[in-house]
C-alpha positions in Angstrom: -8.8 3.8 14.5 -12.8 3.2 14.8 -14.3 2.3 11.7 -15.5 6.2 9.3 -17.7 6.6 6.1 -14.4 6.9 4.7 -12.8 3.7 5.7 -15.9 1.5 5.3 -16.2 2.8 2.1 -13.0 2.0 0.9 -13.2 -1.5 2.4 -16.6 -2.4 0.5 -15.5 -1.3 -2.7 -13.3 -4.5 -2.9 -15.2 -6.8 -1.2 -18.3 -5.7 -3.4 -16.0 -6.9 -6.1 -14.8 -10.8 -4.0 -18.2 -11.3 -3.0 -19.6 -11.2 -6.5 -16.6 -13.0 -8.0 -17.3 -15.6 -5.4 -20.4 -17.1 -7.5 -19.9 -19.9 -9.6 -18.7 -19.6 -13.4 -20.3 -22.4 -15.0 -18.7 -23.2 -18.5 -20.6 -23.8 -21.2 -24.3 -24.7 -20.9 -25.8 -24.5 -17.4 -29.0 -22.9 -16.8 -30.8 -21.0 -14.0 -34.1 -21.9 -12.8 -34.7 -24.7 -15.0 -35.5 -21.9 -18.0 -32.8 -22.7 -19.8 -31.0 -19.1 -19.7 -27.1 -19.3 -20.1 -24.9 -18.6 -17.2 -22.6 -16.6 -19.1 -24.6 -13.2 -19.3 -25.7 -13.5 -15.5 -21.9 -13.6 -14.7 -21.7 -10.5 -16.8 -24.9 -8.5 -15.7 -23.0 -9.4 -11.5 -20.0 -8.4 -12.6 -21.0 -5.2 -14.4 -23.2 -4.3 -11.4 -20.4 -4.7 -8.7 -17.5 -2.7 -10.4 -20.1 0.0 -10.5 -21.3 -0.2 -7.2 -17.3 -0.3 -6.2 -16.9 2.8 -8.3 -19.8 4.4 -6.2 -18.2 3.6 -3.1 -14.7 4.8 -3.8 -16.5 8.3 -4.5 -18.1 7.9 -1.0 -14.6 7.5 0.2 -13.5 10.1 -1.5 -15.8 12.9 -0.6 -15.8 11.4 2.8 -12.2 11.9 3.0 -12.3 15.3 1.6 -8.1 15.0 1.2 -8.4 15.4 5.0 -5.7 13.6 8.0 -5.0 9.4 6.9 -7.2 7.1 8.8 -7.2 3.2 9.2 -9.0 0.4 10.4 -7.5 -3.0 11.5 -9.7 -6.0 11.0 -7.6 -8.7 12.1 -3.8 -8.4 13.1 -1.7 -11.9 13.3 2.0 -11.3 15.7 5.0 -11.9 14.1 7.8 -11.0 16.3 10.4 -8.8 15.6 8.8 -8.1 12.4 5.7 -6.6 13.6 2.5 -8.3 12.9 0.3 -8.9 9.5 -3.2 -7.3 9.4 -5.8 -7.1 7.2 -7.2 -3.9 6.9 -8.0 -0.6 5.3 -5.3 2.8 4.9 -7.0 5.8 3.6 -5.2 9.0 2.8 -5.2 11.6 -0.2 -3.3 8.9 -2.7 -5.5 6.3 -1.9 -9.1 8.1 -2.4 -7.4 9.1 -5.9 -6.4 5.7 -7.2 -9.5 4.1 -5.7 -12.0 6.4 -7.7 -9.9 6.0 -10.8 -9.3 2.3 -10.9 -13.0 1.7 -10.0 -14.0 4.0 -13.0 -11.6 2.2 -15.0 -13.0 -1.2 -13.9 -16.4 -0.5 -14.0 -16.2 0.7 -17.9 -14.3 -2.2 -18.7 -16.7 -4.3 -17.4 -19.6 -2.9 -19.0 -17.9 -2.9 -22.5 -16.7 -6.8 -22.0 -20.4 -7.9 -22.0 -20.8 -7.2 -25.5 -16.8 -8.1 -26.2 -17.6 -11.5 -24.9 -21.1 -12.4 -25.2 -21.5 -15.8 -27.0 -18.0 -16.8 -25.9 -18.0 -20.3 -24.5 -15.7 -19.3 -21.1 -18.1 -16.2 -20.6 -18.7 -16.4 -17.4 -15.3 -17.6 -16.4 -13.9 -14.5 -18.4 -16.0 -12.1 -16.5 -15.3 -14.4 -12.8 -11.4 -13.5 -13.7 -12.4 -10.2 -14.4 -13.8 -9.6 -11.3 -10.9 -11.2 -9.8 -8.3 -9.3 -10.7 -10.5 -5.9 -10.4 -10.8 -6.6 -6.4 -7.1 -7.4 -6.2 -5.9 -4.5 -7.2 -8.7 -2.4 -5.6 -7.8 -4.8 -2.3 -3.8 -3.6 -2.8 -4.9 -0.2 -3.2 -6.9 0.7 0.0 -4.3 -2.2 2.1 -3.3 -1.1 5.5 -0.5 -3.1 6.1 3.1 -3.8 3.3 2.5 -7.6 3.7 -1.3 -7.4 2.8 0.0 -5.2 -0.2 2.7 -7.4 -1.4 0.1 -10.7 -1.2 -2.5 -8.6 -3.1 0.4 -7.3 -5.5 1.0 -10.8 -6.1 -2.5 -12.0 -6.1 -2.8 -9.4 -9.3 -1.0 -10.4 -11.4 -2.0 -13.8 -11.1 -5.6 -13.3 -11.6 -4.5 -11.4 -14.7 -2.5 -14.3 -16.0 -5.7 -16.3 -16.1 -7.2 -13.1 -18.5 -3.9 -13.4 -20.5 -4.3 -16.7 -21.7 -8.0 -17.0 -22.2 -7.1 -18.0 -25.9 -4.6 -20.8 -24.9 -4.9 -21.8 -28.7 -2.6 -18.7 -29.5 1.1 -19.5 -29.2 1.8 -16.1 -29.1 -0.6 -14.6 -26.2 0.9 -17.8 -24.1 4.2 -16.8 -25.2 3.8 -13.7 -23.8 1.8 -14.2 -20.4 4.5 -16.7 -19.7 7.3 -13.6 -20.1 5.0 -11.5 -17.3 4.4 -14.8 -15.7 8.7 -15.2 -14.9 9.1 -10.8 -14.8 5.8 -11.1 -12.2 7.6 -13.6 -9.8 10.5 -11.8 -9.3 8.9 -8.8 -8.8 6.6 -10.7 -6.1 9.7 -12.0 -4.5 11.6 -8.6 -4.9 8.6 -6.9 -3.0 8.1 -9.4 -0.2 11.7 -9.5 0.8 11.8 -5.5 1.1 8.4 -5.7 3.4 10.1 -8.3 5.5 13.7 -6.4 5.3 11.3 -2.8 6.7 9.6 -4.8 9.2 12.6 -6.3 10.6 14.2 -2.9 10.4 11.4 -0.8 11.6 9.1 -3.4 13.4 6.5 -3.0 12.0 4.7 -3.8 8.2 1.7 -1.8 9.0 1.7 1.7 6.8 0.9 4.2 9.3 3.6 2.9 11.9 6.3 2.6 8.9 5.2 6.4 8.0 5.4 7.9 11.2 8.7 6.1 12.4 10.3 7.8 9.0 8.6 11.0 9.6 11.2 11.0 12.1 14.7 9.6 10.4 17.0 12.1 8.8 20.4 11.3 6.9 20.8 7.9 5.2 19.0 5.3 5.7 19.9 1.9 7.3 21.5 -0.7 5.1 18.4 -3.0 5.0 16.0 -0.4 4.1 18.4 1.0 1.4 18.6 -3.0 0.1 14.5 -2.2 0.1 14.0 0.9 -1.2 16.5 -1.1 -4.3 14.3 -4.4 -4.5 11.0 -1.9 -4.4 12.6 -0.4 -7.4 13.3 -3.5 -9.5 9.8 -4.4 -8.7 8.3 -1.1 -9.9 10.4 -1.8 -12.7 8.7 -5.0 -13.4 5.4 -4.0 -13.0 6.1 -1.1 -15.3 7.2 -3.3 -18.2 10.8 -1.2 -18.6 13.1 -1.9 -20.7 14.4 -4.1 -21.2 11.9 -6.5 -19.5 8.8 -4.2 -22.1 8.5 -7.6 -24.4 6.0 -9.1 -22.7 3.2 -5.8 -22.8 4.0 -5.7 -26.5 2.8 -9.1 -27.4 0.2 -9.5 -25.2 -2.2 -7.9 -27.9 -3.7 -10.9 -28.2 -5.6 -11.3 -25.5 -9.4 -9.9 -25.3 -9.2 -6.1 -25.3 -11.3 -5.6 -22.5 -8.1 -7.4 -20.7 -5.7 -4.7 -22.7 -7.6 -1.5 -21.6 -7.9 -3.1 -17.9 -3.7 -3.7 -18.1 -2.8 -0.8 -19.4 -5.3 1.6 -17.7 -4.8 0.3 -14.7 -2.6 -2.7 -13.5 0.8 -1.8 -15.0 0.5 1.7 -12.8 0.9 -0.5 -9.5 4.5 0.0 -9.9 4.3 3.9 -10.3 2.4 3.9 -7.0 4.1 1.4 -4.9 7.6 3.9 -5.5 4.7 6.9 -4.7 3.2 4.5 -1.5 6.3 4.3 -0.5 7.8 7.7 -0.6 8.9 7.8 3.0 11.7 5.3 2.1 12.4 6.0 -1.4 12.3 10.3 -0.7 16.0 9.1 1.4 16.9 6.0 -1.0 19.4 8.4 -2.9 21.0 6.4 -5.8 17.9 4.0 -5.9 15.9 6.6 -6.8 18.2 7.7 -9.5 18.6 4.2 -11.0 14.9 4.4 -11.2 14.8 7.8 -13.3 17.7 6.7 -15.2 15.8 3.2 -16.5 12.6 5.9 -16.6 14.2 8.2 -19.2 16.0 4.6 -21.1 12.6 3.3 -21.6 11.0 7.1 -22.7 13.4 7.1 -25.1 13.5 3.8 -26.6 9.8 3.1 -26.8 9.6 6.6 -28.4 11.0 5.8 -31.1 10.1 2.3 -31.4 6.5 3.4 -31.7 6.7 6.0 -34.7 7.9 2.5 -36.6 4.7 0.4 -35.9 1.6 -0.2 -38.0 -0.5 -1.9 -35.9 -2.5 0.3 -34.0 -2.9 -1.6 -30.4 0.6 -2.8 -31.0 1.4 1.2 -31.4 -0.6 1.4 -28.2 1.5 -1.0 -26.2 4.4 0.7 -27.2 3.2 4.1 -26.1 2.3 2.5 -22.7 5.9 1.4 -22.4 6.9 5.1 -22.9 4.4 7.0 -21.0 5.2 4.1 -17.5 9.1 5.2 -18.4 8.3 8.9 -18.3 5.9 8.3 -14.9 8.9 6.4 -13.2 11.4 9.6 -14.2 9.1 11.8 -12.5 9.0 9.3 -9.3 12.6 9.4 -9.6 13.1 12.8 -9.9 10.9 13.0 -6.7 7.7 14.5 -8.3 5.5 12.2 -7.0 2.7 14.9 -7.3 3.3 14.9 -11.2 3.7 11.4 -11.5 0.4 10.8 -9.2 -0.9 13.5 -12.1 0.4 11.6 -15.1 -1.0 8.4 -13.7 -4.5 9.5 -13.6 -4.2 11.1 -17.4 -2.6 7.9 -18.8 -5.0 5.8 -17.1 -8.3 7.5 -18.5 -6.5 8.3 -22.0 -5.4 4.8 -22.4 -8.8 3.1 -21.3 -10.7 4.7 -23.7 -7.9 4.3 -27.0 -8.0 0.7 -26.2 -11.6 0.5 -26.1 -12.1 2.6 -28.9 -9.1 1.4 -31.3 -11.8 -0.5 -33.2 -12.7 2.7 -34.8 -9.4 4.1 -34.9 -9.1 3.3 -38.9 -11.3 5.9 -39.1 -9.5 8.5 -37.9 -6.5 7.7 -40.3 -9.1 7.8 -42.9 -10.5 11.4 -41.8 -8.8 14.6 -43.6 -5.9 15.8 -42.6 -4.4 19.2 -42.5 -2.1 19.6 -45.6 1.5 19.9 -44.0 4.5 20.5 -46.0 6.6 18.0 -47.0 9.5 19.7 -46.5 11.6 19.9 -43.3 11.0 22.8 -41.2 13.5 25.4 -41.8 15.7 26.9 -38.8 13.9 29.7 -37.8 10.7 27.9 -37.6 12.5 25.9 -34.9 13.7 29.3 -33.1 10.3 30.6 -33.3 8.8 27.3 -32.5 10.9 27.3 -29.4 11.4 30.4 -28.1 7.5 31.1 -28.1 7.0 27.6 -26.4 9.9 28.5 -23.7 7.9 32.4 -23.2 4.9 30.2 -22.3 6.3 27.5 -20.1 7.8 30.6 -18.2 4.6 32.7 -17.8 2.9 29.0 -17.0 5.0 28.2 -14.1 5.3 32.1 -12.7 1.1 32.5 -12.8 1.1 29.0 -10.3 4.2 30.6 -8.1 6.3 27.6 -9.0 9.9 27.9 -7.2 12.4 26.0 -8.6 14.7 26.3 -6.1 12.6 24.0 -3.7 12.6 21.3 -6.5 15.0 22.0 -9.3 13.8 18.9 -11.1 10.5 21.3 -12.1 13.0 23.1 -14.2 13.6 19.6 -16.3 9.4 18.8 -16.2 9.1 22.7 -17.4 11.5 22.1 -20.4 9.5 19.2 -21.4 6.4 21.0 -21.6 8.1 23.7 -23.3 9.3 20.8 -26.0 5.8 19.6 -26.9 4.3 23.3 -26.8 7.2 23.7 -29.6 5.7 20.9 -31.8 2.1 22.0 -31.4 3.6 25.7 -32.6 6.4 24.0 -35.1 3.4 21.9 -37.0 1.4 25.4 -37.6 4.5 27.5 -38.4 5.5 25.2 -41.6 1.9 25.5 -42.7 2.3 28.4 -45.5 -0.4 31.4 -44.8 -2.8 30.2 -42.2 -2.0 32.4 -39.5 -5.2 31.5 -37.9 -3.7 28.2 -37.1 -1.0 29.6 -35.8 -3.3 32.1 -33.3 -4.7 28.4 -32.3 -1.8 26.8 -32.0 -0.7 29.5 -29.7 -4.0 29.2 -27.5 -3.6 25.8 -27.3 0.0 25.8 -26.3 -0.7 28.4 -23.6 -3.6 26.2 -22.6 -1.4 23.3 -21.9 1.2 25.0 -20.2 -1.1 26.4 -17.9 -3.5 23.2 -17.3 -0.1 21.9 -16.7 1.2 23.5 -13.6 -2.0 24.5 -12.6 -2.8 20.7 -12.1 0.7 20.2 -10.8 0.2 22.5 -7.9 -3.5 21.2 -6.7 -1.9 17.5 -6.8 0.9 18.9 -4.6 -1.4 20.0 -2.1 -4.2 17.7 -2.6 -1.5 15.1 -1.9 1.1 16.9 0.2 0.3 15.3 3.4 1.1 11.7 1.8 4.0 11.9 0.6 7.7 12.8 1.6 9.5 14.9 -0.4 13.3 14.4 -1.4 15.4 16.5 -0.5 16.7 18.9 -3.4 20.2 17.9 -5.0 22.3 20.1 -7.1 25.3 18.0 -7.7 26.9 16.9 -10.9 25.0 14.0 -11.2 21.5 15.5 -11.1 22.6 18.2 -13.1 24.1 16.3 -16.0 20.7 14.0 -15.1 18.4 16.7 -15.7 20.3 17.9 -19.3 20.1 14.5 -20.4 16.5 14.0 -19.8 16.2 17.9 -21.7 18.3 16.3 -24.4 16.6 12.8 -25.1 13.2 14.9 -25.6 14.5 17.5 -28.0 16.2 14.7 -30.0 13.0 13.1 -30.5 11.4 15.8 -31.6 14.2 16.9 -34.2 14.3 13.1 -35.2 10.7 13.1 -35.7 10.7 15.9 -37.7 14.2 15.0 -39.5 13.3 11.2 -40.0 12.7 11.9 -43.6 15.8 14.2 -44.5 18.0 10.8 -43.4 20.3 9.4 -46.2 18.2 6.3 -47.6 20.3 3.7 -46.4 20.5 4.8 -42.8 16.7 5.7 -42.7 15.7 1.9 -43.9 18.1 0.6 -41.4 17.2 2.4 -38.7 13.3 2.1 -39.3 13.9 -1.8 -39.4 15.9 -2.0 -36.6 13.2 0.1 -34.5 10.2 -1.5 -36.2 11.5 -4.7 -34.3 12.3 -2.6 -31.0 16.5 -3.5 -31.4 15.9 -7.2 -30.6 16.5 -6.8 -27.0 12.9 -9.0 -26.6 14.2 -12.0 -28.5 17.4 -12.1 -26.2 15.4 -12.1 -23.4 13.1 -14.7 -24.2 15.2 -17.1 -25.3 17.4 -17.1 -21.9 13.3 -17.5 -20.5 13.3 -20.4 -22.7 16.5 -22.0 -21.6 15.6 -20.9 -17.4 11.8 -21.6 -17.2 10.1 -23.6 -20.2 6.7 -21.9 -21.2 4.9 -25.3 -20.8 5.1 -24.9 -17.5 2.8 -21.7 -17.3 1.3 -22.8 -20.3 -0.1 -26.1 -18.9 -0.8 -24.3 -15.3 -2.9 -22.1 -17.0 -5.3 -24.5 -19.3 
C-alpha cells in the first residue's frame, strides 16, 4: 500500500525515538559549546522531548486510523525463497493503534519522571540513551509489518533492556537477576525466530498481512509446522510474561532504577500477551497450544496470588502482582478472549506505571486511616449474601451489553470472576456492624464494575473485531473441567484470604514462610542457570 497519515505516523513514532537515541552519550564530564554544561541533562531534555513527540504521533495514527480496514507500507523487502522475503515496514490495524498510543504514553511519562530519578548520576546520559533504546524497540516491534522484523525487534528489546537492568553492576543481586532474563530472553528469541521461519516456510511468506489473509482462508487443523509454531510462540509468550516457573527473574530485578521497573512492567513484559493476540490467526486453530497457555496462565494467577499477600516490600509486592495480573492476561488469550486480554493489557499497563512511579509515597497510604473492619471471620451468610448479590449483578451486567455465552462460553468463566471480586467489595461492607451506607456504596460500586466491565468488553470486541480471529467455541470435557477450575482457584483465594487467620498456628506460620519465599521454585532454577550458563558471562558483557 502507498504511504497514509496513518502509516507515516506510526512509522515516525519509532524513528523519532532511534534518531534521538542516535546522539552520543558522553559519560561523565563533557561539555557543550565550551560552557561547561553537563551532557547528562541534554540526553535527558532529547529523550523526554522524543517519547513525547512519539506519543503525539501514535495519536495521529490512531485517529487517522479511526479502527478503520489494516493498511501497510513496505520500505524495503529482501527475497528469501521459499520462505518469502524480510521487509522492513509498517502494519497498522485496530491492535496496533491501541498498543502504540499506550506504550508511547507509558514511555513518554517514564521519561519525563527519570530526569529527576537520575539527575546527578554519573551514566546519565547513557541511562537515558538505553532508555530511548529500548523505548523505539518495542514501539519498532509494535507497528512491524513483517514476523521476521518482529522477532529481531522482539530480540533487540530485551537486549536494550538488559543494558537498563544492570546499570548498578555493583549489585550482585540486580546482575543476578538480569542474567536470569538474560538466559529466559534467549530462548524465547530462539523460540520465536524458529516459529517465523517454520510459518514462512509453511505459508511463504513472513509478511503479516499475507500470513493473515492466507489463514483467513484455512479451516480444520492446522499443518504440523504451524502447530510446532503456534507451541514455540507460546513458550515465548511464556517467557516474556515471566510465568511460572521462569517469574524469578521479575521479582529480583527491584533493584534496578525504577524508571526501568515502571517501563518493564508497564510495558515490555506485555509483548508476550500481544504476540499470542498478533498472532491470533494461528493460535485461534492451535487447539491444545492454546490450552497449555491458559493452563500455565491460571498456575501463575494462582501462585503469585498468594505469594504476594506474604510480601512486605512494597515494589517487591508489586513484582509479584505483575506476575499474577501477565498469568490472568495469558488465561484470557488462552481462553480465546483476546478482546479482554487486549482490555486487561491496557488497564495493567496504566495501573502499574503509575504504582511504580508513585510507590515512593506508598508508606503513606499504609499510614492513612483505615476503615475499622472486624477481626473476626465473616460468618456464612455474609458469604451467601456477599455472593449471591455479586452473581445478581454480574447477570444484569452481561444481559444490559447483550452478552451471549453461547458464542463464547469462556465469558461465562470471565463473568464468574467478576462476580468473585464484586463479592469481596460487598463481603468487606457486610462484616462491617451498622454502616449500611457502606453497604449502599459498596453495592454502587460493585454494579459499577460489573457494568464498566462488559461494557468495555464489548467496545474492545468491536473496536478490535476485524484483527483478530476468534476460536472456535469448545464445550468438551476438558474446557469444561478448565473453566470450573479457573472458577475454583479464584473463590479459593478469596476464602483463603479471608480465612488466612482462622488457620491452626502451626500451619498458618508454615504456609506464610513457605509463600513469603514463593515455594523455592526460583532457587532451583537458578542454580541449574548457574551450573548451564555462568552469570559472569552476562555479567562482564554488560560492564
Amino acid at each position: 500500500m502507498s504511504l497514509t497519515v496513518a502509516t507515516g505516523a506510526a512509522l515516525a513514532a519509532p524513528l523519532i525515538l532511534w534518531l534521538a537515541a542516535s546522539l552520543p552519550a558522553r559519560q561523565v564530564s563533557a561539555t557543550i559549546g565550551g560552557q561547561g554544561r553537563p551532557w547528562g541533562p541534554t540526553m535527558a531534555r532529547a529523550g523526554s522531548a522524543a517519547a513525547w513527540m512519539a506519543f503525539a504521533f501514535a495519536l495521529v495514527a490512531l485517529f487517522s486510523h479511526a479502527f478503520g480496514p489494516a493498511q501497510s507500507l513496505t520500505l524495503l523487502s529482501i527475497p528469501l525463497g521459499p520462505a518469502g522475503a524480510f521487509a522492513l515496514g509498517v502494519y497498522v490495524d485496530d491492535v496496533t493503534v491501541i498498543m502504540l498510543a499506550l506504550v508511547s504514553l507509558v514511555g513518554a511519562v517514564v521519561s519525563t519522571y527519570a530526569r529527576n530519578y537520575i539527575a546527578g548520576e554519573a551514566r546519565e546520559a547513557y541511562f537515558h540513551k538505553w532508555l530511548m533504546m529500548t523505548l523505539a524497540s518495542i514501539l519498532t516491534l509494535l507497528v512491524a509489518s513483517n514476523l521476521l522484523m518482529f522477532s529481531l525487534a522482539w530480540m533487540a528489546t530485551s537486549l536494550c533492556l538488559h543494558r537498563l537492568l544492570v546499570f548498578y553492576p555493583e549489585r550482585p543481586t540486580a546482575v543476578m537477576a538480569a542474567h536470569k532474563k538474560f538466559v529466559f530472553s534467549r530462548i524465547g528469541d530462539a523460540s520465536l525466530l524458529i516459529a517465523s521461519l517454520l510459518i514462512g516456510f509453511t505459508l511463504h511468506t513472513m509478511d503479516f498481512a499475507e500470513i493473515f489473509s492466507v489463514m483467513s482462508a484455512m479451516e480444520g487443523p492446522l499443518p504440523a509446522t504451524l502447530q510446532a509454531a503456534a507451541w514455540l510462540i507460546v513458550l515465548a509468550a511464556v517467557l516474556k510474561c515471566a510465568q511460572f516457573p521462569f517469574h524469578g527473574w521479575i521479582i529480583q530485578v527491584m533493584e534496578a532504577p525504577t524508571p526501568v521497573s515502571a517501563l518493564l512492567h508497564a510495558g515490555i513484559v506485555n509483548a508476550g500477551a500481544f504476540l499470542i493476540i498478533r498472532m491470533s490467526p494461528i493460535m485461534s486453530l492451535s487447539g491444545p497450544a492454546l490450552d497449555a497457555l491458559a493452563i500455565v496462565g491460571l498456575v501463575t494467577l494462582a501462585v503469585a496470588s498468594l505469594v504476594m499477600l506474604t510480601q512486605t516490600s512494597i515494589k517487591v509486592s508489586l513484582a509479584w502482582s505483575t506476575s499474577a495480573q501477565m498469568g490472568f492476561m495469558l488465561l484470557e488469550a488462552g481462553l480465546g478472549l483476546y478482546s479482554l486480554a487486549l482490555l486487561h493489557l491496557v488497564a495493567h499497563s496504566l495501573y502499574k506505571a503509575h504504582a511504580f512511579l508513585s510507590s515512593g509515597s506508598s508508606v503513606d497510604g499504609f499510614r492513612a486511616p483505615a476503615l475499622p473492619f472486624n477481626k473476626a471471620a465473616p460468618q456464612a451468610w455474609h458469604w451467601l449474601v456477599a455472593f449471591q448479590g455479586a452473581l445478581l449483578l454480574a447477570i444484569l451486567g452481561g444481559l444490559a451489553f447483550g452478552i451471549d455465552p453461547a458464542e463464547q462460553p469462556a465469558l461465562i468463566v470471565t463473568g464468574a470472576i467478576v462476580a468473585v471480586a464484586t463479592a469481596q467489595l460487598l463481603l468487606q461492607a457486610l462484616v462491617l456492624e451498622d454502616n449500611a451506607k457502606l453497604l449502599i456504596r459498596a453495592t454502587a460500586l460493585g454494579a459499577f464494575v460489573c457494568f464498566a466491565y462488559f461494557g468495555l468488553h464489548a467496545a474492545f470486541e468491536h473496536a478490535i473485531a476485524d484483527s483478530v480471529r476468534a476460536v472456535a467455541p469448545g464445550m468438551d470435557a476438558f474446557h469444561i473441567g478448565l473453566s470450573l477450575a479457573v472458577v475454583g482457584v479464584f473463590v479459593a483465594l478469596i476464602v483463603l484470604q479471608h480465612g488466612f487467620d482462622s488457620l491452626p498456628t502451626r500451619l498458618r506460620q508454615a504456609m506464610h514462610v513457605h509463600l513469603y519465599n514463593g515455594l523455592y521454585v526460583d532457587v532451583l532454577v537458578t542454580r541449574l542457570i548457574n551450573r548451564a550458563w555462568p552469570v559472569r558471562a552476562t555479567a562482564a558483557a554488560a560492564a
